[in-house]
Each structure stands twice: as structure tokens, then as C-alpha cells.
C-alpha positions as CSV (number, residue, x, y, z in Angstrom):
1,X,93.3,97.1,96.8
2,X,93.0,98.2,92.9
3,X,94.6,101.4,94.1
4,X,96.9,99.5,95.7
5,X,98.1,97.8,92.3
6,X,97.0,94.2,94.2
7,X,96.6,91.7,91.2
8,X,93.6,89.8,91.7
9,X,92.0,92.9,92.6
10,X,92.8,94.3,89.1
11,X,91.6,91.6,87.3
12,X,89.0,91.1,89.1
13,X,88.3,95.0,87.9
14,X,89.0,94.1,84.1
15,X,86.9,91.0,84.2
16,X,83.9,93.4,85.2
17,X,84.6,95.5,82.6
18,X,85.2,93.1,80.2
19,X,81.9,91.4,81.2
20,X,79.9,93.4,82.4
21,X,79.8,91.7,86.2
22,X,79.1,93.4,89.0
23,X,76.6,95.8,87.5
24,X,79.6,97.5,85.7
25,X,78.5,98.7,81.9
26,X,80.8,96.2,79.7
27,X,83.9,98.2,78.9
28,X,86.3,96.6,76.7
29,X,88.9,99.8,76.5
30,X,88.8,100.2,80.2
31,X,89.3,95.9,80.9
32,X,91.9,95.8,78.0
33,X,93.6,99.1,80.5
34,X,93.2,96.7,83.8
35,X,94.1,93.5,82.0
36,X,97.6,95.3,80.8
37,X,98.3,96.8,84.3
38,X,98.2,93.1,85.8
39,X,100.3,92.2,83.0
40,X,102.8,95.0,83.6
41,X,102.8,93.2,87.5
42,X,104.1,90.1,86.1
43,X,101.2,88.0,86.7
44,X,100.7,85.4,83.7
45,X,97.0,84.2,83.8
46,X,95.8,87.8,83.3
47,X,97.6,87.7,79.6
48,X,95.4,84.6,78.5
């Protein structure tokens, strides 16, 4: 689904990152990277 460019999927991703959920090492460069792709999709809550 990320692959896929499906929106929830990718922010899903960047919160992760961003977080550190999911047993993913907190990455701020790499959520900042997710966060902008869903931007780039048009989806608005993703930009908050």
C-alpha cells in the first residue's frame, strides 16, 4: 500500500517514524519525507 502511494498507508509510515511506533527507531527526516508525499497527494490532515 505505501508503495502504492495509498495515503493512510503513508501516514501511517510517517507517524512511526515520527514516533517511534511500531518498533521503528524515531526518524524525524524520514516522517518529515512521508508526511510531504501525503501532502503532495492532496490529503490535508497529513499537513497539521
Amino acid at each position: 500500500m505505501v508503495e502504492n502511494g495509498y495515503p493512510d498507508a503513508l501516514t501511517i509510515l510517517a507517524d512511526a517514524y515520527e514516533n517511534g511506533y511500531y518498533g521503528f527507531e524515531r526518524n524525524t527526516e524520514k516522517a518529515f519525507e512521508y508526511y510531504l508525499k501525503v501532502a503532495n497527494l492532496g490529503e490535508l490532515h497529513s499537513q497539521l
